[in-house]
Structure formats: structure tokens, C-alpha cells
C-alpha angles and dihedrals in degrees: 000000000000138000118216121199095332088321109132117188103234108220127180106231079246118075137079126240118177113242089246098052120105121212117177137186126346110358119141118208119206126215116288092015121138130201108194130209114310106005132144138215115163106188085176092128114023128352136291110208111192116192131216128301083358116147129208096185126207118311099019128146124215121180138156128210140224090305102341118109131202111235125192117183124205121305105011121153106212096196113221124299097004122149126229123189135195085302141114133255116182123209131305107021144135124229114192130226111287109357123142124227109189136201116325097350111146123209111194129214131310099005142143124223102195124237101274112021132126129212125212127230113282102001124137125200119201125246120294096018116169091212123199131145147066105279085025113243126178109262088183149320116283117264112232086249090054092036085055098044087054082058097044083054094060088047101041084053093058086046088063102044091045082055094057097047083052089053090042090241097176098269126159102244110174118223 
């Protein structure tokens, strides 16, 4: 963990972050979230607010730019290597494995970006989007049962993370 130029990341005493993550500057974790190894959220210029139960998984990538912050509500799952950029995800979403969200996109409640999409700058999607493409467009609205699985994968996640600081698997954990 890193400051950068009087900017402290704010983390709730539980949480997990992997020992190879990097998180720099203002980010804020929320109770019951979890960084994984390597990834990386860099709050040097504006904030990264990070809900909770919410999990960014290995390889990520989290940024903000000029004013633009990056805001992630309560229960969210970030697949590995995505990219998320200066944007908003409400509660309850899945993000897949390596998709891109880029500067002042807004994903609403209880949706799913597919592995894979990319999400151009600005654009909003309403509640409940199933999300694929390149550029991403809505295919159709989540089913309750998909809904509900977006919300078994954030707690499955801080099921596992609890399990590694119970097996004493190297994790940062601030005091």
C-alpha cells in the first residue's frame, strides 16, 4: 500500500488484499471487500471507492481520471484482468474476465458485463442488463435466478478469502 502526494488508502480492518496487490493513493475498501494478487488499484488522482463484499480478483486493473472517480457499490464480482476505468458499478453485478469499462460508463444494479466486453466512454446501461460486445450493447434483461447467482459469486468470494486468512495463506491485512 502506498500513499501518493497526501493521498492514504482507507481500508476497513476487514478485508483481504492479496500480498502482491498494489493499491496506491485514496481508495477506500469497504468491509468484506477483497483485492486479489496482482492486482492493481492506483487512487493517485481522484478516489476508488470500493463497496462492500465487493471483489476485484488477480490481475485487475482500477484507475480514475482527471475528475472522474471510479465507484464500486456493495457485492460486486470484477473477473480477472478486467479493467476498470474512472466509472460506476452499482450493487450487485458481475463483471467478466477481461472486459474494459472506460471513462464515466455507468453500469446499474444487479447486472452482468460479459467476459470479454468493452464499454465505451459515458455510456449507461439500465438495471438487470445482460452486457456482451465490443462496443457492449444490452442482449437482454437478467433473469432472478441470474440476478441471484451475481449475488452467490460475491459471497462465495468472501467465503474464500475468509478461508485463506483462516489457513494463514500470506495475505496484507492492516492493523
Amino acid at each position: 500500500m502506498y500513499d501518493f502526494s497526501q493521498r492514504y488508502p482507507e481500508i476497513h480492518p476487514h478485508t483481504f488484499i492479496a500480498d502482491s496487490a498494489q493499491i496506491i493513493g485514496r481508495v477506500i475498501l469497504a468491509e468484506g471487500a477483497s483485492v486479489w494478487y496482482n492486482a492493481v488499484l492506483r487512487g493517485d488522482i481522484e478516489e476508488i471507492i470500493i463497496g462492500e463484499n465487493t471483489n476485484i480478483q488477480d490481475n485487475c486493473v482500477v484507475h480514475v481520471e482527471g475528475d472522474l472517480k471510479t465507484v464500486m457499490g456493495r457485492g460486486i464480482t470484477v473477473g480477472h484482468s478486467a479493467v476498470i476505468h474512472a466509472c460506476t458499478v452499482e450493487d450487485n453485478c458481475l463483471i467478466g474476465i477481461g472486459s474494459v469499462l472506460l471513462d464515466g460508463c455507468h453500469i446499474s444494479r444487479d447486472s452482468l458485463v460479459a467476459a470479454g466486453t468493452i464499454i465505451p466512454p459515458g455510456k449507461k446501461y439500465p438495471e438487470r442488463s445482460l452486457i456482451m460486445g465490443a462496443p457492449g450493447i444490452v442482449k437482454r434483461q437478467l433473469t432472478p435466478e441470474e440476478v441471484e447467482r451475481n449475488r452467490e459469486s460475491a459471497q462465495r468470494y468472501r467465503k474464500y478469502w475468509e478461508a485463506y486468512k483462516a489457513k494463514g495463506i500470506p495475505v496484507y491485512n492492516k492493523k
